[in-house]
Biopython code that builds the backbone (N, CA, C, O; Angstrom):
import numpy as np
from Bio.PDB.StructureBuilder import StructureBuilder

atoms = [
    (1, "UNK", "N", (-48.349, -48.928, -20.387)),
    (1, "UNK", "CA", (-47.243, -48.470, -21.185)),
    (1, "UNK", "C", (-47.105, -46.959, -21.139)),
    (1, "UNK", "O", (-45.946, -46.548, -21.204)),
    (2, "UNK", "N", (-48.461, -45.693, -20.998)),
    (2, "UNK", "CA", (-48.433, -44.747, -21.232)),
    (2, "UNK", "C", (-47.382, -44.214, -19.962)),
    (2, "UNK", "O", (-46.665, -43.214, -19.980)),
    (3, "UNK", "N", (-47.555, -45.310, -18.769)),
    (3, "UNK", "CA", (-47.453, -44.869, -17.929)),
    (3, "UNK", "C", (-45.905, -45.056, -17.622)),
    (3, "UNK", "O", (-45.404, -44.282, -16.806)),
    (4, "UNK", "N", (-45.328, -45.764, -18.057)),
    (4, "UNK", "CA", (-44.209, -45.906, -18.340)),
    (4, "UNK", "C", (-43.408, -45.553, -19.018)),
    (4, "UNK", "O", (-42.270, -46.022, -19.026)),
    (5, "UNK", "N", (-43.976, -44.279, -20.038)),
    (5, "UNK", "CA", (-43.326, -43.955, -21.125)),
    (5, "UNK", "C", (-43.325, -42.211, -20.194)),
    (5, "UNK", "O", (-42.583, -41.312, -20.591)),
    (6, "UNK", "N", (-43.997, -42.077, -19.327)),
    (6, "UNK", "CA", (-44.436, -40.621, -18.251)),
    (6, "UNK", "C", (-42.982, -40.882, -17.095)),
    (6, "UNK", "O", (-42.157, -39.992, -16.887)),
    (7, "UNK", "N", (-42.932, -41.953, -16.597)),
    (7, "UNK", "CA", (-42.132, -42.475, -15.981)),
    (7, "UNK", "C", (-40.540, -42.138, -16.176)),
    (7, "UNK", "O", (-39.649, -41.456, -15.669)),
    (8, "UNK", "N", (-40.795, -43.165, -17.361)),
    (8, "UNK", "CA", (-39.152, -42.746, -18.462)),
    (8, "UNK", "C", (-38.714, -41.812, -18.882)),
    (8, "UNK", "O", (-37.504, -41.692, -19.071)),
    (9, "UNK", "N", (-39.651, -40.817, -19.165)),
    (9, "UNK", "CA", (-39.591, -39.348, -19.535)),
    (9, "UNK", "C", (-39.414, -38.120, -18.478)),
    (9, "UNK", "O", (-38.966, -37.004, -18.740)),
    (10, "UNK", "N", (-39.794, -38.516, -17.443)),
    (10, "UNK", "CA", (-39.557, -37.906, -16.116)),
    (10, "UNK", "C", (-37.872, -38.228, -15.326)),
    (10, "UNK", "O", (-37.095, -37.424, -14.810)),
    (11, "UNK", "N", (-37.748, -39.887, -15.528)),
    (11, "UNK", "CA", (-36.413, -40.263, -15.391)),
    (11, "UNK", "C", (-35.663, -39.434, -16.178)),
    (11, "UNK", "O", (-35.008, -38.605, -15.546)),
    (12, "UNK", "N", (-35.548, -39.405, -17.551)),
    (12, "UNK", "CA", (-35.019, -38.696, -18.508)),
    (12, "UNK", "C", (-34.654, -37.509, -18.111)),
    (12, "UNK", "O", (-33.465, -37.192, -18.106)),
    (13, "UNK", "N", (-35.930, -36.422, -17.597)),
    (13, "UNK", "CA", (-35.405, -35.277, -16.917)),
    (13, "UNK", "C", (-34.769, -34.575, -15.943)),
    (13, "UNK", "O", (-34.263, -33.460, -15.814)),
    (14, "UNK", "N", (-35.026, -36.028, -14.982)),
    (14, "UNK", "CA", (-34.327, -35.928, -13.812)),
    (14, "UNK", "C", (-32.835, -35.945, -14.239)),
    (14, "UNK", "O", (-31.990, -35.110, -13.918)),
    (15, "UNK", "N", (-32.640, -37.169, -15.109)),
    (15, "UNK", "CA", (-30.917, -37.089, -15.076)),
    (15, "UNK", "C", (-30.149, -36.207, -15.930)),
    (15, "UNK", "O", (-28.984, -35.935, -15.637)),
    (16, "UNK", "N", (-30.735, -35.717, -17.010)),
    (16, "UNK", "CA", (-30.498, -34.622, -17.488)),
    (16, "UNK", "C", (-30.399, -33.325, -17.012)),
    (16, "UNK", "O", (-29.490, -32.585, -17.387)),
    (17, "UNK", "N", (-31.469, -32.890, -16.016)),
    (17, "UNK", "CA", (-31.537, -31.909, -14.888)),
    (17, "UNK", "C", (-29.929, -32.334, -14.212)),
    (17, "UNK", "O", (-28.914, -31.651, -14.347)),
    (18, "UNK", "N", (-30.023, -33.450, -13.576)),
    (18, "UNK", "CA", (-28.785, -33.841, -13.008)),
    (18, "UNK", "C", (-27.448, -33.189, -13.758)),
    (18, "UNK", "O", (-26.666, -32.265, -13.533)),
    (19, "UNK", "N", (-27.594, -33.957, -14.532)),
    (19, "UNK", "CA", (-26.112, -33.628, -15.743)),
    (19, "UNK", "C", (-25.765, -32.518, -15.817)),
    (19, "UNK", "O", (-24.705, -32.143, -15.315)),
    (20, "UNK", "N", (-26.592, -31.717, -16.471)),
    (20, "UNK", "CA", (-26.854, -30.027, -16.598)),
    (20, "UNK", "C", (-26.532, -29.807, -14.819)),
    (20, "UNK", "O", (-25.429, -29.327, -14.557)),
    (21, "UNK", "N", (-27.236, -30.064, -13.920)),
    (21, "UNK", "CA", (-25.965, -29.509, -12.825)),
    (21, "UNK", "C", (-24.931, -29.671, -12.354)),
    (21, "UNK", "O", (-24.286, -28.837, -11.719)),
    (22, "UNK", "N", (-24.539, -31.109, -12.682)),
    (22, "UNK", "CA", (-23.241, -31.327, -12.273)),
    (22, "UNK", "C", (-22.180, -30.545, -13.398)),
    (22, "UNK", "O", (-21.034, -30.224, -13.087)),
    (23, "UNK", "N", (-22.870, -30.265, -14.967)),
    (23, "UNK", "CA", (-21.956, -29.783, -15.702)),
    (23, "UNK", "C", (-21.393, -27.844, -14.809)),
    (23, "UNK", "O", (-20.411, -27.123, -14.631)),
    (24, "UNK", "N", (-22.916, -27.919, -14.544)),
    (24, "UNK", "CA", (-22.999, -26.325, -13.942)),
    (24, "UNK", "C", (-22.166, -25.950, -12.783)),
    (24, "UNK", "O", (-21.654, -24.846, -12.593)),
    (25, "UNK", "N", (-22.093, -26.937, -12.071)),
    (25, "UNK", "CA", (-21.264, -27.045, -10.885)),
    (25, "UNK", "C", (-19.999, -27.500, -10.844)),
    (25, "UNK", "O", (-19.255, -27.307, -9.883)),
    (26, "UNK", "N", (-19.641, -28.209, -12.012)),
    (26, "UNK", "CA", (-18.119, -28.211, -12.321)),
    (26, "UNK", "C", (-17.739, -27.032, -12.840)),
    (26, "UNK", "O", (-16.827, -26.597, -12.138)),
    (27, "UNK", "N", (-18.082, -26.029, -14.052)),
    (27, "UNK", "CA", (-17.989, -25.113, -14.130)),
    (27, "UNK", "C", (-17.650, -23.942, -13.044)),
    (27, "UNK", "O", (-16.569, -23.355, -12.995)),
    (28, "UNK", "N", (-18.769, -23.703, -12.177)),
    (28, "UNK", "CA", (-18.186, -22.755, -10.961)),
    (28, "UNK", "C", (-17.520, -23.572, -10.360)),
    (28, "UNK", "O", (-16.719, -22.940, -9.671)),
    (29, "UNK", "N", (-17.402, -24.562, -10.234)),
    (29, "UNK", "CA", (-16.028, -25.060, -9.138)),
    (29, "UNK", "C", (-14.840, -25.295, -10.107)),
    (29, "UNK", "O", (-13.858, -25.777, -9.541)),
    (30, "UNK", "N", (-14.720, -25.100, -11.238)),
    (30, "UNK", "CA", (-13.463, -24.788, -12.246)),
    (30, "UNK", "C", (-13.192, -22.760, -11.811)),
    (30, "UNK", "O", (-12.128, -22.202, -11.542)),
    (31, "UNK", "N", (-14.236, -22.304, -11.880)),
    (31, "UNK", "CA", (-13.890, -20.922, -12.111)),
    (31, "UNK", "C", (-13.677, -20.415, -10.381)),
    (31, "UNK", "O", (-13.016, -19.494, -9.901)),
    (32, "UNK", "N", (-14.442, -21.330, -9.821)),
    (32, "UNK", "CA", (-14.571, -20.700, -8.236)),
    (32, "UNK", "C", (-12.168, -20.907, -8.082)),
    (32, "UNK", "O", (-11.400, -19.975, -7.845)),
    (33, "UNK", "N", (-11.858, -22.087, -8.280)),
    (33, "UNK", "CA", (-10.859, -22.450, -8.263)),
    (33, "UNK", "C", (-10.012, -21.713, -9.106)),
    (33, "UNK", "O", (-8.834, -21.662, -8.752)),
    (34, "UNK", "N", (-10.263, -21.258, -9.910)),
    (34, "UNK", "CA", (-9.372, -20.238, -10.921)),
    (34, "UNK", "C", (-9.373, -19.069, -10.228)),
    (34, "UNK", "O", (-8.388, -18.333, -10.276)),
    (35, "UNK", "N", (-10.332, -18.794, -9.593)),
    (35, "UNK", "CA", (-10.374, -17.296, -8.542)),
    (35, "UNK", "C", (-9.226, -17.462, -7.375)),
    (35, "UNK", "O", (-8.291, -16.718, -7.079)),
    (36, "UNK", "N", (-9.658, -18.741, -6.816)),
    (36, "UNK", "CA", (-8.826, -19.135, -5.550)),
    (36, "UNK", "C", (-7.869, -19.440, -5.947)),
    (36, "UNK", "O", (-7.229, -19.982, -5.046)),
    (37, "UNK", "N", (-6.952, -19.389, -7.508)),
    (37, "UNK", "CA", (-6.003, -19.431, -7.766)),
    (37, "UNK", "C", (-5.447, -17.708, -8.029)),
    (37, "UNK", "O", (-4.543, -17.166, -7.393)),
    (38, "UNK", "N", (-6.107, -17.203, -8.920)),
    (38, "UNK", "CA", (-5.974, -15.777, -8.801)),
    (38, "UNK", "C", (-5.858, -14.913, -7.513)),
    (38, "UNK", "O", (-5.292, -13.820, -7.490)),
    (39, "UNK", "N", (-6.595, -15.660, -6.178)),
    (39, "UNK", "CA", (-6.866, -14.510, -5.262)),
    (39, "UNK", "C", (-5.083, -15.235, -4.531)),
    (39, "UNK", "O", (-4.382, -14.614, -3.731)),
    (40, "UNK", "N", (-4.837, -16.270, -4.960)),
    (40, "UNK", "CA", (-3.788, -16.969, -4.032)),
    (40, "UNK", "C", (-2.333, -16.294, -4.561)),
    (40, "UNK", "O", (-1.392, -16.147, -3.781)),
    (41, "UNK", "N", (-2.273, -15.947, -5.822)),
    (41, "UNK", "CA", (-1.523, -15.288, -6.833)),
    (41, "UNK", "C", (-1.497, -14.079, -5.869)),
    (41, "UNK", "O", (-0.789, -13.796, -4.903)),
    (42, "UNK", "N", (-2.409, -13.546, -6.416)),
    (42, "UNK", "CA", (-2.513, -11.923, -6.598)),
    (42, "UNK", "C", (-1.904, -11.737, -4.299)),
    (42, "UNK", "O", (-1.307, -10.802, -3.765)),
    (43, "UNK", "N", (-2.258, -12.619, -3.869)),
    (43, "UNK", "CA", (-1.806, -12.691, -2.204)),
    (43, "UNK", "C", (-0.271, -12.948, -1.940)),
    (43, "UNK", "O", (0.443, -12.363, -1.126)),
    (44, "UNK", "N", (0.048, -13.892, -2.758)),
    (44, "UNK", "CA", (1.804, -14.011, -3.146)),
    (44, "UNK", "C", (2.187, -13.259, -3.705)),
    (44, "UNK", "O", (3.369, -13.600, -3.755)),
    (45, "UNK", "N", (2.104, -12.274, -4.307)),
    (45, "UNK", "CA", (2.514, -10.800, -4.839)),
    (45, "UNK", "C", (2.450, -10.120, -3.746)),
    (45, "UNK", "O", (3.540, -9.859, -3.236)),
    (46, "UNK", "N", (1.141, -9.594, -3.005)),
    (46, "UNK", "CA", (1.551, -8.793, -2.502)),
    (46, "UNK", "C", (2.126, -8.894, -1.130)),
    (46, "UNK", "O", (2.373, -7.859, -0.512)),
    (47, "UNK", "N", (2.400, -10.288, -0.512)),
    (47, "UNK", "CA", (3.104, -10.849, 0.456)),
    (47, "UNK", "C", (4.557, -10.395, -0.152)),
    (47, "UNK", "O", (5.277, -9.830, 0.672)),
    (48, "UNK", "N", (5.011, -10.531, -1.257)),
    (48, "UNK", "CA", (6.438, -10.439, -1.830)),
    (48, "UNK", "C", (6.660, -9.436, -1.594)),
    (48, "UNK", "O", (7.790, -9.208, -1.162)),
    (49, "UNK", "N", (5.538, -8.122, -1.781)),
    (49, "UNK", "CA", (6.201, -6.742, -1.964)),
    (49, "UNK", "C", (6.272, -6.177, -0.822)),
    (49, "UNK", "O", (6.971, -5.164, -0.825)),
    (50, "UNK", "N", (5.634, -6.561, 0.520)),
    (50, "UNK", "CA", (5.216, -6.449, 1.666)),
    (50, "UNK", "C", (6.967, -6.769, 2.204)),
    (50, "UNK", "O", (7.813, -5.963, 2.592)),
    (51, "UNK", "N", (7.052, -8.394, 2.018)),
    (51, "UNK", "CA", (8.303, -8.523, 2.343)),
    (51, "UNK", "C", (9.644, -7.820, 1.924)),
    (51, "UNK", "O", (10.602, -7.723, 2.691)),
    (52, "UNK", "N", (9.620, -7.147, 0.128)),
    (52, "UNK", "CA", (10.771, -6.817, 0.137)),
    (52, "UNK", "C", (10.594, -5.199, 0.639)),
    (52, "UNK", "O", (11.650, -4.587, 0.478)),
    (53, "UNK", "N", (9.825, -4.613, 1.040)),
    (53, "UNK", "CA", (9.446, -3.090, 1.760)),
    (53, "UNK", "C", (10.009, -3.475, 3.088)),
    (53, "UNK", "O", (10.810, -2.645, 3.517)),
    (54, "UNK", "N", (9.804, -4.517, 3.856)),
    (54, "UNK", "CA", (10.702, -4.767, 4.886)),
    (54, "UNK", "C", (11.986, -5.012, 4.820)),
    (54, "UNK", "O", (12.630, -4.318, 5.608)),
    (55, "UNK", "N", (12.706, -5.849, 4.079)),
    (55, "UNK", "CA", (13.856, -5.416, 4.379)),
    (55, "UNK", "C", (14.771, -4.174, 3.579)),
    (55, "UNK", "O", (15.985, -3.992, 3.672)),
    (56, "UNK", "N", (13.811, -3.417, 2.796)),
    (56, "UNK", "CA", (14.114, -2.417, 2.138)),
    (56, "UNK", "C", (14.297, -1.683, 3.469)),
    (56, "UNK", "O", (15.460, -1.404, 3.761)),
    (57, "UNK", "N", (13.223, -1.289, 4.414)),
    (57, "UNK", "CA", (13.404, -0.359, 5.305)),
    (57, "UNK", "C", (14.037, -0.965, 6.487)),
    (57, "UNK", "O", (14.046, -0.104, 7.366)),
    (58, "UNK", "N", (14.678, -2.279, 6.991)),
    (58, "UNK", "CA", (15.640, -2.877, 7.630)),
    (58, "UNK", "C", (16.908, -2.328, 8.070)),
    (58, "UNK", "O", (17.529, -1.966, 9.069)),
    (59, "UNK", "N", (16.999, -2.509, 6.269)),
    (59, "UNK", "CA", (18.476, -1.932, 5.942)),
    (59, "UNK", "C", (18.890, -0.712, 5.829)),
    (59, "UNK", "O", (20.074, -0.389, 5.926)),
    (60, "UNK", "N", (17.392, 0.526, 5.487)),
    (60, "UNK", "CA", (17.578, 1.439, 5.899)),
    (60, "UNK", "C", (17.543, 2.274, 7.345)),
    (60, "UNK", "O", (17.905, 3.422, 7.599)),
    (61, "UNK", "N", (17.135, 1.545, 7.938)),
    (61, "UNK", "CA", (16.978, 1.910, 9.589)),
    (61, "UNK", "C", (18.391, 1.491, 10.179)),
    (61, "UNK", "O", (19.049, 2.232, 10.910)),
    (62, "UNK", "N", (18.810, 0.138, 9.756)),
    (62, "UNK", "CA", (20.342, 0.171, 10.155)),
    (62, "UNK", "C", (21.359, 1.355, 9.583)),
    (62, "UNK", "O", (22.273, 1.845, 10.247)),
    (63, "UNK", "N", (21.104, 1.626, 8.562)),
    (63, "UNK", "CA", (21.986, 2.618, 7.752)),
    (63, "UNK", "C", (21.466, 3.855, 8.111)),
    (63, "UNK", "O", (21.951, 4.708, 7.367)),
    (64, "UNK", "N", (20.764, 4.291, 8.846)),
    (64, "UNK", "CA", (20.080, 5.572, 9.746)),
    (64, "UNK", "C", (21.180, 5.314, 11.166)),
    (64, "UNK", "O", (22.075, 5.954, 11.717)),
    (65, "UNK", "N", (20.575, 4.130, 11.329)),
    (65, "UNK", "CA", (21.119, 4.281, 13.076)),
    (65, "UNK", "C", (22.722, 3.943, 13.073)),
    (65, "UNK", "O", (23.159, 4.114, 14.211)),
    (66, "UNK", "N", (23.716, 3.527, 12.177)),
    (66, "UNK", "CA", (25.001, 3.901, 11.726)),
    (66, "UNK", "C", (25.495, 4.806, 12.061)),
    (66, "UNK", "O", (26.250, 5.096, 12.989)),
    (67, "UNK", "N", (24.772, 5.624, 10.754)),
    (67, "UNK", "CA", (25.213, 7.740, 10.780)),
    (67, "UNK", "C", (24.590, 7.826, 11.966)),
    (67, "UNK", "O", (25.509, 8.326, 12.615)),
    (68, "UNK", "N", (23.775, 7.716, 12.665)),
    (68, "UNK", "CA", (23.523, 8.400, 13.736)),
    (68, "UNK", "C", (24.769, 8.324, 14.794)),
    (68, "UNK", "O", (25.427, 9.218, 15.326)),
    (69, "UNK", "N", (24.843, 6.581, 14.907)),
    (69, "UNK", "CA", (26.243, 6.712, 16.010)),
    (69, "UNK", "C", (27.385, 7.250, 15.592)),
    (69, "UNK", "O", (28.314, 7.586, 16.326)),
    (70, "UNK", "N", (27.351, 7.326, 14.615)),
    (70, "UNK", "CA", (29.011, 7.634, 14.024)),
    (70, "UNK", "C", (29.220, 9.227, 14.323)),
    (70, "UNK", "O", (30.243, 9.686, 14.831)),
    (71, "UNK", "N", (27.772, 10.207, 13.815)),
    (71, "UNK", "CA", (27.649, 11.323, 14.544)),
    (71, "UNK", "C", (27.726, 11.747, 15.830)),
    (71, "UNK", "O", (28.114, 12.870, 16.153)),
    (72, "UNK", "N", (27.216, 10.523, 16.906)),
    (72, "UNK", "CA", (27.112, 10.742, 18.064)),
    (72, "UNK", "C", (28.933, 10.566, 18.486)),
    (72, "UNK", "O", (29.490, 11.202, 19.381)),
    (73, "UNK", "N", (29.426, 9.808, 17.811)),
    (73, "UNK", "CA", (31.260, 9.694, 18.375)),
    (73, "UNK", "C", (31.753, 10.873, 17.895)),
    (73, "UNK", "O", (32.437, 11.434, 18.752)),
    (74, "UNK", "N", (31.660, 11.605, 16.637)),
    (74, "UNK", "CA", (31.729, 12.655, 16.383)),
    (74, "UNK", "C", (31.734, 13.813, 17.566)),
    (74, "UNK", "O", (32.640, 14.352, 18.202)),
    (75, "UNK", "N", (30.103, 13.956, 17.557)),
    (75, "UNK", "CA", (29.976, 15.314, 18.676)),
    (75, "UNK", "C", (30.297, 14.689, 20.010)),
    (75, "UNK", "O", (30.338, 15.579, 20.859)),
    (76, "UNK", "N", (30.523, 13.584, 20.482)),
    (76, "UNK", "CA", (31.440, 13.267, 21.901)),
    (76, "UNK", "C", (32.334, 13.573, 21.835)),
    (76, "UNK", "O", (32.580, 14.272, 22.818)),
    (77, "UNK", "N", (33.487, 13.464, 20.925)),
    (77, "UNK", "CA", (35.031, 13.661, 20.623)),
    (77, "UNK", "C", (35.091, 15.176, 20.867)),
    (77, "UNK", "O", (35.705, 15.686, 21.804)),
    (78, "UNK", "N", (34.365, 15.877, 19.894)),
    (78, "UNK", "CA", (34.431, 16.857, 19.968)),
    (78, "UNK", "C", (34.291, 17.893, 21.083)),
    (78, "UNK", "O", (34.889, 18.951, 21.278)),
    (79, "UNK", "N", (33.187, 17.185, 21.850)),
    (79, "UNK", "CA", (33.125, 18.107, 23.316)),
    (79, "UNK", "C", (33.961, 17.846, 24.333)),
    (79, "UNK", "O", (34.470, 18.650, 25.114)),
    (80, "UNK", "N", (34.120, 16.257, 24.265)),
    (80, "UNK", "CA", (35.523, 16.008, 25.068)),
    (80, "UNK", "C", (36.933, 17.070, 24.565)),
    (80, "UNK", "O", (37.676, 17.459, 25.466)),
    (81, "UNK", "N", (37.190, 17.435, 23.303)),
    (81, "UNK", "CA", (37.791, 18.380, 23.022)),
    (81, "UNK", "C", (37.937, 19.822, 23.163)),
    (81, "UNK", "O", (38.890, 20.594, 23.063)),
    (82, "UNK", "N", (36.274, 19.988, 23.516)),
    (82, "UNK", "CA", (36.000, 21.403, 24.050)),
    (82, "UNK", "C", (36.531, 20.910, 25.290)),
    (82, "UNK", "O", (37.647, 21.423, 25.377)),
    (83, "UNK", "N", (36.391, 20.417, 25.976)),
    (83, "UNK", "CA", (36.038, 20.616, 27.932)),
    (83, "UNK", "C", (37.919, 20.519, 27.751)),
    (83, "UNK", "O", (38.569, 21.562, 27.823)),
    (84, "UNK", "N", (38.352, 19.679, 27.608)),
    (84, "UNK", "CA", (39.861, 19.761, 27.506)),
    (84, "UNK", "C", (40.972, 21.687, 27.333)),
    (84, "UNK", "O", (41.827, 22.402, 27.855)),
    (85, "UNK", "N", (40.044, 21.545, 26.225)),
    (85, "UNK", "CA", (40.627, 22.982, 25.652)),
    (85, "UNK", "C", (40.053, 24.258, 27.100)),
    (85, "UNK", "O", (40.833, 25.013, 27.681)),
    (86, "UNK", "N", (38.830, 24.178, 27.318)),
    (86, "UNK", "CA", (38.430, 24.763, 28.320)),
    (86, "UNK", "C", (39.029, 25.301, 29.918)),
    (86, "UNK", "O", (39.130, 26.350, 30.554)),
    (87, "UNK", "N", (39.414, 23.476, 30.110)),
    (87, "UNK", "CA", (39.948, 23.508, 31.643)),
    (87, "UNK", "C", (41.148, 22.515, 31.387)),
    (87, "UNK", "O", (41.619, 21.792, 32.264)),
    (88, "UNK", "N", (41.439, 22.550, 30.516)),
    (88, "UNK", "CA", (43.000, 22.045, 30.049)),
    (88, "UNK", "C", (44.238, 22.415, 31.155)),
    (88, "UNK", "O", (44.973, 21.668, 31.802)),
    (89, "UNK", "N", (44.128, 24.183, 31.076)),
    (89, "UNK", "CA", (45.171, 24.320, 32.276)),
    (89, "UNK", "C", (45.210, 24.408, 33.092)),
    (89, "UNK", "O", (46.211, 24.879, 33.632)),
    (90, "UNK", "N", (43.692, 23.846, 34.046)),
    (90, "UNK", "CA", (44.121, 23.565, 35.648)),
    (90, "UNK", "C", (44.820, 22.766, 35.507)),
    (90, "UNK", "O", (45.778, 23.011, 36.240)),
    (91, "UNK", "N", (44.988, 21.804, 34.942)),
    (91, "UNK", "CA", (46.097, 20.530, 35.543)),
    (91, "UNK", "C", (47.580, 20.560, 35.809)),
    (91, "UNK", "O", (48.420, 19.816, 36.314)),
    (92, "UNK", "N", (47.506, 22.281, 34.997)),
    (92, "UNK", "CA", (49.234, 22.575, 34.810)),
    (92, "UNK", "C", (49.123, 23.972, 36.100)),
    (92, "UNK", "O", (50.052, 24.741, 36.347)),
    (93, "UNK", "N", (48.009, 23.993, 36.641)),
    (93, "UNK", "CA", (47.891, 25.448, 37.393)),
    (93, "UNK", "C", (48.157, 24.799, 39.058)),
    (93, "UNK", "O", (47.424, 24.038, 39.690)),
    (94, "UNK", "N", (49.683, 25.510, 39.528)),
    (94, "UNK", "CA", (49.814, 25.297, 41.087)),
    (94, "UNK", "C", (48.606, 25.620, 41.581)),
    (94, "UNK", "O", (47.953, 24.586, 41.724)),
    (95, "UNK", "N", (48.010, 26.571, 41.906)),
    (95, "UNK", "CA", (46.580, 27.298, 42.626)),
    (95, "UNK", "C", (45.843, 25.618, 42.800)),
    (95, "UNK", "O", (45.705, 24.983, 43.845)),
    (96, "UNK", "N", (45.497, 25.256, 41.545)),
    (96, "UNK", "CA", (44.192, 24.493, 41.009)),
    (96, "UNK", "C", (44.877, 22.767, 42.187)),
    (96, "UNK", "O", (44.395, 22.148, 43.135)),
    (97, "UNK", "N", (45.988, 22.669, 41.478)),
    (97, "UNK", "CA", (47.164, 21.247, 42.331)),
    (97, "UNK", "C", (46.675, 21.443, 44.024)),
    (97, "UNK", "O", (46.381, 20.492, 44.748)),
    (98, "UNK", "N", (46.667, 22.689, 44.390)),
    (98, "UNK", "CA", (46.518, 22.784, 45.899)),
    (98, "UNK", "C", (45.303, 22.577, 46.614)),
    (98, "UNK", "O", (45.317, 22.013, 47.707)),
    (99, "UNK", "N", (43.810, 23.161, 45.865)),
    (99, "UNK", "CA", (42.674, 22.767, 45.740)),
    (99, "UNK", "C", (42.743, 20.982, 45.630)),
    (99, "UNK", "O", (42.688, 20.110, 46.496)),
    (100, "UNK", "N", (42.828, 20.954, 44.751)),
    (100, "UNK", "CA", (42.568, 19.509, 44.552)),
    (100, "UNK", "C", (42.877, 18.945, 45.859)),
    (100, "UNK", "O", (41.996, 18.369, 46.497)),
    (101, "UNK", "N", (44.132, 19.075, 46.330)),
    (101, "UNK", "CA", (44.968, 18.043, 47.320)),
    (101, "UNK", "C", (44.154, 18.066, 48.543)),
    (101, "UNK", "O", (43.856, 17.043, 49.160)),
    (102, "UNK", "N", (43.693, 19.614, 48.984)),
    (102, "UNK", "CA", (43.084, 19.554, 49.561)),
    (102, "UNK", "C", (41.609, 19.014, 50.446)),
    (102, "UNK", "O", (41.290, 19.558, 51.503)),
]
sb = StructureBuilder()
sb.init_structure("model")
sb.init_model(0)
sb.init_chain("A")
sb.init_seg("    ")
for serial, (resi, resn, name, xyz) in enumerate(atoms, 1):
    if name == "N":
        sb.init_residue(resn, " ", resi, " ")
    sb.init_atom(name, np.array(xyz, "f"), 0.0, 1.0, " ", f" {name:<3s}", serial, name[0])
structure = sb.get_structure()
């Protein structure tokens, strides 16, 4: 009987030992999972802000390279306007008509 009561009492600790870890191990796998919910969070945030910095600067690189062309038709017009104004009156100059033909 003694020996059975050493037995039972050892069983006893074993499953209690048990219990106590499975309680222990649900615990960190509740909190491990609350992390991996936090770290999954806190990763969808900064995926969001990541994304809206991109098309923040999208739209500003299009709206750069806009003014840029719109400048660039600008100073074309304009030099086409110089060179005109420049050599405008060979086209009206006999001298220049005879060259050419030549």
């Amino acid at each position: 009987n003694n020996m059975n009561n050493t037995n039972s009492g050892a069983k006893t600790k074993i499953v209690s030992l048990t219990a106590s870890n499975l309680r222990s191990n649900n615990l960190n796998n509740s909190l491990h999972s609350h992390g991996d919910n936090q770290d999954e969070t806190s990763l969808r945030v900064k995926l969001q802000m990541i994304e809206g910095d991109l098309i923040r600067r999208q739209s500003d690189y299009v709206a750069k390279e806009r003014a840029y062309k719109a400048r660039i038709e600008d100073l074309e017009e304009e030099l086409n306007a110089q060179k005109t104004s420049k050599t405008g009156w060979m086209n009206s100059d006999p001298k220049v008509q005879k060259l050419k033909a030549a």
